[in-house]
C-alpha positions as CSV (number, residue, x, y, z in Angstrom):
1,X,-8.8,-3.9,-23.2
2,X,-12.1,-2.9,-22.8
3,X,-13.8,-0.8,-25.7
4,X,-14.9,2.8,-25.7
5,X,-18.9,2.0,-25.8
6,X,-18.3,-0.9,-22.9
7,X,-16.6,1.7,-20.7
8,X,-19.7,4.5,-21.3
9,X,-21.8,1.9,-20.8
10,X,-20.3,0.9,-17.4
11,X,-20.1,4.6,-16.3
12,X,-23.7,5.3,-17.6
13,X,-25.0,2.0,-16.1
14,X,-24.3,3.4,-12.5
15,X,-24.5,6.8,-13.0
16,X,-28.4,5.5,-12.9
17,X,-28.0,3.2,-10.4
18,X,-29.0,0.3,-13.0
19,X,-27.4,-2.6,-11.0
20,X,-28.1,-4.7,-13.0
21,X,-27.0,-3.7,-16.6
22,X,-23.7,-2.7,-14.4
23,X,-23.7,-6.2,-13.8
24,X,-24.5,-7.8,-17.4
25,X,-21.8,-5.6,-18.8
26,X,-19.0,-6.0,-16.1
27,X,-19.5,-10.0,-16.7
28,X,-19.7,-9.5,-20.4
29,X,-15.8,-7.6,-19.9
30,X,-14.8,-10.0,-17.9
31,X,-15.7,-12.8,-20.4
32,X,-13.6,-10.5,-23.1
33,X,-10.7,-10.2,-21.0
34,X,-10.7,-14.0,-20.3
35,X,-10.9,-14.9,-23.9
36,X,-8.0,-12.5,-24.7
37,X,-5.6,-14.4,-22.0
38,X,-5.4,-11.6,-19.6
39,X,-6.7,-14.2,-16.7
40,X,-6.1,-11.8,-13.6
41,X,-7.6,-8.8,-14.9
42,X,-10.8,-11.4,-16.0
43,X,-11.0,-12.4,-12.3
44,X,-10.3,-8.7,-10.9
45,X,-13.7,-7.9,-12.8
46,X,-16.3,-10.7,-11.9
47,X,-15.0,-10.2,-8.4
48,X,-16.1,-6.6,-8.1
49,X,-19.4,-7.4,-10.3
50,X,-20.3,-9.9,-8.0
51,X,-19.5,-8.1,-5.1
52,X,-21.5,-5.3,-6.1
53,X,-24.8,-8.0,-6.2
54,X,-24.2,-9.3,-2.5
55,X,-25.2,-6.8,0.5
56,X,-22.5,-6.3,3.2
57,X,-24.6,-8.0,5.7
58,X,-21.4,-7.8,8.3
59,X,-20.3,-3.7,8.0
60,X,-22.5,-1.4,9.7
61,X,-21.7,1.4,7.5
62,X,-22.9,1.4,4.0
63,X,-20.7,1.3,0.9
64,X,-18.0,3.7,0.2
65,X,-19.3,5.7,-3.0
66,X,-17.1,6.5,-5.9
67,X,-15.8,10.2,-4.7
68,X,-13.2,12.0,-5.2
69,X,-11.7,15.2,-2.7
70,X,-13.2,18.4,-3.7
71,X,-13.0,21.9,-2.8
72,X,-9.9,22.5,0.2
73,X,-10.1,18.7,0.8
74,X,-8.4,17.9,-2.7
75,X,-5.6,19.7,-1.8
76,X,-5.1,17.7,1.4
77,X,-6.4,13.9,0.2
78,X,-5.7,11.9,-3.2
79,X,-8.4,9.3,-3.5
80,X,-8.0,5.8,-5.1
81,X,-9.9,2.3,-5.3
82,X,-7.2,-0.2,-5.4
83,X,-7.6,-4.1,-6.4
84,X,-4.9,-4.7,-5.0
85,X,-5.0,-8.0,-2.8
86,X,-2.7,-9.2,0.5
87,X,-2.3,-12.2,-1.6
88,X,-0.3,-9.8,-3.6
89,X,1.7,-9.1,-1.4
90,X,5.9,-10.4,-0.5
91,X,5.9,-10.2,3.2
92,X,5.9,-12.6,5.8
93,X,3.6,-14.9,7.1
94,X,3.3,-12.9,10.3
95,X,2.9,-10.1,8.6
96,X,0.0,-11.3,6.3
97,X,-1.5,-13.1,9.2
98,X,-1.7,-9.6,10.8
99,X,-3.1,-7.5,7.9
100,X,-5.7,-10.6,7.7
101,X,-6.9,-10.2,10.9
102,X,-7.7,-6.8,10.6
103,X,-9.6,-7.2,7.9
104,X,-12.0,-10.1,9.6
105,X,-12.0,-7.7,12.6
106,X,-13.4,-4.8,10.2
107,X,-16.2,-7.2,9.0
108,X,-16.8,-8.4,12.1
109,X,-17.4,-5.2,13.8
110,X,-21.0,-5.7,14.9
111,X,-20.0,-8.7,16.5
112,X,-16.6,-7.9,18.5
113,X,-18.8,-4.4,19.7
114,X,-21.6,-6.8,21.0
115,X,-19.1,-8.7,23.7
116,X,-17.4,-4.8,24.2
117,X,-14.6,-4.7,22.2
118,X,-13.1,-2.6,19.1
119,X,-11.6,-3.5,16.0
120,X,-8.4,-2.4,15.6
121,X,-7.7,0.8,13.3
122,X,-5.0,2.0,13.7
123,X,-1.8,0.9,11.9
124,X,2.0,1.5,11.7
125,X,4.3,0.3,9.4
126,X,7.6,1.0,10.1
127,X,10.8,-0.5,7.3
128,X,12.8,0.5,4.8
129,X,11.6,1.7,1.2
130,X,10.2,-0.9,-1.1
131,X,9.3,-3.3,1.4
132,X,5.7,-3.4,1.0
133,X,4.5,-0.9,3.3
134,X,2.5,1.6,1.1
135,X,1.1,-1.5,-1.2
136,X,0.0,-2.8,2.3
137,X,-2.6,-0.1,2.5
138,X,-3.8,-0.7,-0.8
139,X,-3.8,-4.3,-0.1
140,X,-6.7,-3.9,3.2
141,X,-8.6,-1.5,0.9
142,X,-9.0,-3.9,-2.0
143,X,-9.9,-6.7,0.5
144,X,-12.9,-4.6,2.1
145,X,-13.9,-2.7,-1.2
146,X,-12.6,1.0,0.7
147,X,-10.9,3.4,-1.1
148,X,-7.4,4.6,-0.4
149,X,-6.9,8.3,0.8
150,X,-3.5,9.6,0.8
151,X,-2.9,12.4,3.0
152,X,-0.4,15.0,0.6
153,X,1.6,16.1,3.4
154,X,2.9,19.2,0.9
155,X,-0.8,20.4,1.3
156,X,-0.9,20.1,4.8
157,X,2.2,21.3,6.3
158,X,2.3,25.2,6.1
159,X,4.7,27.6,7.2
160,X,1.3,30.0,9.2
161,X,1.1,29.5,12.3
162,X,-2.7,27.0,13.4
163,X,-3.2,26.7,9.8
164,X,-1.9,22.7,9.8
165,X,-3.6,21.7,12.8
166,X,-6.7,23.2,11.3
167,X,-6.2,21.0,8.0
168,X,-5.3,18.1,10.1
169,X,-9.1,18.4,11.8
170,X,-10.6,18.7,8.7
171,X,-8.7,15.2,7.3
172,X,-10.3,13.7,10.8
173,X,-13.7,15.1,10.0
174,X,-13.1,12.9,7.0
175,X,-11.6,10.0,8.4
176,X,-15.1,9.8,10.5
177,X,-17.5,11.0,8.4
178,X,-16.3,9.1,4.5
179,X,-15.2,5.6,5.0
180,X,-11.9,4.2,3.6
181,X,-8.5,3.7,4.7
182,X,-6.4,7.1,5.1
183,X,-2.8,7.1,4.2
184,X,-0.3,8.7,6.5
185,X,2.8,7.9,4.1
186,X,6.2,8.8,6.0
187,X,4.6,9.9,9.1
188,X,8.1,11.5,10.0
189,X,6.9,14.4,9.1
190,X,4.3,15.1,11.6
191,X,5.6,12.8,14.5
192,X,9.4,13.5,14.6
193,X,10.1,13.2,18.3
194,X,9.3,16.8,20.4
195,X,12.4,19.0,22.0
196,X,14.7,17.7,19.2
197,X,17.9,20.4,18.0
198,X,15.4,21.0,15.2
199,X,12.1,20.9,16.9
200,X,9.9,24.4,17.2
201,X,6.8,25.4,18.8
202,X,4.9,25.2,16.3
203,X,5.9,21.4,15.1
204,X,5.1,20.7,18.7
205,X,1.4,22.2,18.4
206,X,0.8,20.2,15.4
207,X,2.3,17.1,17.0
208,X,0.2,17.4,20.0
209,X,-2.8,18.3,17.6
210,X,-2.2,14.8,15.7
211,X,-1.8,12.9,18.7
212,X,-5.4,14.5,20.0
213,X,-6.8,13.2,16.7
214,X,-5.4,10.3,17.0
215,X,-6.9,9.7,20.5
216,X,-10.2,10.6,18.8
217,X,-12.7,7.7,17.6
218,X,-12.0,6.8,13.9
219,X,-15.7,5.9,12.6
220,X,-15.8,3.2,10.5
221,X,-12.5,3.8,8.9
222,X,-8.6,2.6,8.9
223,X,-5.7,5.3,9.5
224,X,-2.6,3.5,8.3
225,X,0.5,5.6,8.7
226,X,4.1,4.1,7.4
227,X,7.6,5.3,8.6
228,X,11.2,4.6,7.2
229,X,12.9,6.3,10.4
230,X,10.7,5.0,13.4
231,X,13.8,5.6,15.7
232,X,13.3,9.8,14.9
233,X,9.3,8.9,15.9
234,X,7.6,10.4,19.2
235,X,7.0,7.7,21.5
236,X,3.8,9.0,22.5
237,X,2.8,8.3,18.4
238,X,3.8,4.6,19.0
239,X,1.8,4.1,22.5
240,X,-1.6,5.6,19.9
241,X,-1.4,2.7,17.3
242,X,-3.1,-0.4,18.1
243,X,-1.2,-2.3,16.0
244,X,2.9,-1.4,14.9
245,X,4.3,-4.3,12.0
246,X,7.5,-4.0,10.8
247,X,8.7,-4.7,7.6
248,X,12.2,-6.0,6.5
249,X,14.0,-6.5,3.1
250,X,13.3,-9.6,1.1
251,X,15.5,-12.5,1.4
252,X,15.7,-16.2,0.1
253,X,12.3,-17.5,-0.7
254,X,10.6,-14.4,-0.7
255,X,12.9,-12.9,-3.3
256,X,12.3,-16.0,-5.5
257,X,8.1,-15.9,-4.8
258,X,8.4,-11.8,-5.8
259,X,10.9,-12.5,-9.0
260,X,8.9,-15.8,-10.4
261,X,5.0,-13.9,-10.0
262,X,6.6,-11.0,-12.1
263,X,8.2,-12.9,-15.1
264,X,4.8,-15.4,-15.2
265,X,4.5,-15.8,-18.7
266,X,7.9,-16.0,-19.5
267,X,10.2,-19.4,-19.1
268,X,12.4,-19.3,-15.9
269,X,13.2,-23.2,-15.8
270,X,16.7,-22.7,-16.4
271,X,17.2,-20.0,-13.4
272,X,19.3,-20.6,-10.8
273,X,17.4,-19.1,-7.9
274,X,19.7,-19.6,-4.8
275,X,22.5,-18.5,-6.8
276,X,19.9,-15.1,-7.6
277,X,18.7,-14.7,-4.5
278,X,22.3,-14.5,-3.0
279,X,23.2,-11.5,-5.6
280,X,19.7,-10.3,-4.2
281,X,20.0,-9.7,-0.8
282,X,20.4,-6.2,0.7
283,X,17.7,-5.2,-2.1
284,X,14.1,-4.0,-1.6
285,X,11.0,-5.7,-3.1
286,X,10.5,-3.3,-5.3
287,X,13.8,-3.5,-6.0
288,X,13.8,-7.0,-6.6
289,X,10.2,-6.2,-9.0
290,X,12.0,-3.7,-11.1
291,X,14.7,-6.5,-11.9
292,X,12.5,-9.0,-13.2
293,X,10.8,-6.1,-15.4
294,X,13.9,-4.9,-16.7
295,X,15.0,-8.8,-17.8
296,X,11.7,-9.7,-18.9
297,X,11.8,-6.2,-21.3
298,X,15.3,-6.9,-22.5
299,X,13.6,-10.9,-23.1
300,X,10.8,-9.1,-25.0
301,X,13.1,-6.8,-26.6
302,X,14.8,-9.9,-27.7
303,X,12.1,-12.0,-29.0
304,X,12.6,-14.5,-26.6
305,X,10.4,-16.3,-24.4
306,X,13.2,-17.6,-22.2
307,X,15.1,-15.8,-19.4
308,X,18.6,-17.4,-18.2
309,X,20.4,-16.6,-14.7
310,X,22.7,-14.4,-16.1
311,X,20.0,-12.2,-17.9
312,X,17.9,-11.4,-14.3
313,X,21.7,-11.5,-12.2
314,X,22.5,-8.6,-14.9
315,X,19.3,-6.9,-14.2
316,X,20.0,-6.7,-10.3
317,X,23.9,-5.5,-10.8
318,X,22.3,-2.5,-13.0
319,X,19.7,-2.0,-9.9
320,X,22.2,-2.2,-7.6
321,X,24.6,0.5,-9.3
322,X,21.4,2.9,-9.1
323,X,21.2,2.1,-5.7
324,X,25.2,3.2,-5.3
325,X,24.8,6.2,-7.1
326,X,21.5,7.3,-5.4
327,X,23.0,6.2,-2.2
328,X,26.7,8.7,-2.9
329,X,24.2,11.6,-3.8
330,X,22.4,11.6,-0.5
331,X,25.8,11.1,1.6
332,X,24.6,7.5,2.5
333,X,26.0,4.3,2.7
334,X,26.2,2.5,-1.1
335,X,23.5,-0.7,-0.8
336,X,26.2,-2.5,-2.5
337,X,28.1,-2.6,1.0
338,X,24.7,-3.7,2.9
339,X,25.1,-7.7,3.8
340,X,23.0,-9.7,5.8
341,X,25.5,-9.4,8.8
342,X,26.3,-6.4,8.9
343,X,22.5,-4.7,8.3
344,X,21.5,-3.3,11.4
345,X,18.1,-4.3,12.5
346,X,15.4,-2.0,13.1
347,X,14.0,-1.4,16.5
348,X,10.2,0.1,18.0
């Protein structure tokens, strides 16, 4: 990893605004890195170093500056700069095809307002945990060099009366004022459907507050918001998104694509992926991810290089009994009963 003197000297370099030294010295790391075999993190850092020499000749709006939330905002926004990719990503075609296109249509701006249109800006991913959805978000910031801002719902729901709607305006202020994409994450909390048992008046207000901000024109950023219950969601939330993906549990291929890019490094010739992807199914991605980690630790742990079927099938059975017990707590189903017939699918 980088050294202590290359990392003041980064900082220091653009604390000045000396672009170029920035430059020298991100190359130089990346150079290091690549020498040292850690390939990805190598081409992470000449991308952003040579990204930072070009000028975004197709985004109105100038570069996002390194900030962070201060004063009230920091208890309402977490801030992040992700370099995360949607190549990245296990989804599906359609969905990457998607994500894609809104990320040429966020470049493009200039030209889709010149024939009268809009790109589109905002998202909703509705599926269940650990299917991408959150990673998603990350994925479209990397890709157009924005940072992430999670919304912390604890710092915005309060139990006085005006005093959420009023935070919720001042995250919109944001959203058109600081450019990046703004994380919703389980929007259930502000868009559960109004005149439910449960519902109050003032989870109404604040509903009918975000749905006003919604309406409201997002500058140059992205609002992503993700559910895990879109059947509980207001369908006057649904009719605001331009643009509603939903996201299922890995099967097949895609569990084998997410398993193989986490053990790289390590030798899987002797897996039998059909036969893992079967003892897969009903699982998450991340999931899936935290499978492959756990075999390729015990491998480690080991001193061994190679990683046999029975080693990763072992990995899911231990994943799965978490997913039983966590599942008994909460008075749900166990995920060890969960089969490609009998899942239920998930309608908008």
């Amino acid at each position: 990893m980088a050294s202590a003197q290359q990392l003041i000297g980064l900082v220091k370099s653009h604390a000045e605004g000396d672009a170029t030294r920035f430059y020298d010295l991100a190359i130089q790391l990346a150079a290091a890195e690549d020498q040292k075999g850690h390939k990805r993190l190598a081409e992470q850092l000449r991308t952003w170093a040579e990204a930072g020499q070009a000028p975004a000749k197709t985004l109105k709006a100038k570069p996002t500056p390194i900030v962070a939330p201060r004063g009230d905002m920091a208890g309402l926004l977490s801030a992040n700069y992700p370099s995360t990719r949607i190549s990245d990503l296990i989804i599906s075609v359609h969905l990457e095809d998607e994500l894609r296109h809104i990320v040429d249509e966020t470049r493009m701006t200039e030209a889709l307002e010149e024939k009268g249109l809009r790109p589109r800006r905002r998202l909703l991913l509705s599926g269940p945990p650990g299917t991408g959805k959150t990673m998603s978000a990350s994925a479209l910031a990397g890709e157009l060099k924005f940072p992430v801002f999670t919304v912390l719902l604890h710092g915005l729901i309060t139990k006085y009366m005006g005093e959420t709607a009023q935070k919720l305006r001042m995250i919109f202020d944001a959203v058109r004022t600081t450019r990046g994409v703004y994380l919703f994450d389980e929007i259930d909390a502000l868009a559960a459907t109004r005149g439910s048992e449960n519902d109050a008046g003032e989870a109404r207000r604040i509903l009918n507050s975000f749905l006003q901000f919604l309406d409201e024109d997002t500058g140059p950023s992205i609002i992503v918001a993700t559910t895990n219950l879109p059947a509980i969601l207001d369908r006057a939330i649904l009719r605001r998104f331009d643009l509603v993906l939903p996201y299922e549990l890995p099967h097949g291929d895609a569990i084998e694509k997410a398993m193989r890019r986490r053990l790289i490094g390590f030798d899987v010739s002797a897996v039998d992926w059909s036969q893992v992807s079967a003892l897969a199914d009903g699982l998450s991605t991340a999931d899936v991810i935290a499978a492959s980690e756990d075999a390729a630790r015990r491998a480690v742990l080991a001193q061994s290089e190679k990683i046999e079927t029975a080693a990763i099938e072992a990995s899911l059975q231990r994943r799965r009994s978490l997913q039983d017990i966590g599942g008994n707590l909460d008075g749900e189903r166990p995920a060890a009963l969960h089969s490609k017939r009998s899942r239920p699918k998930q309608k908008l």
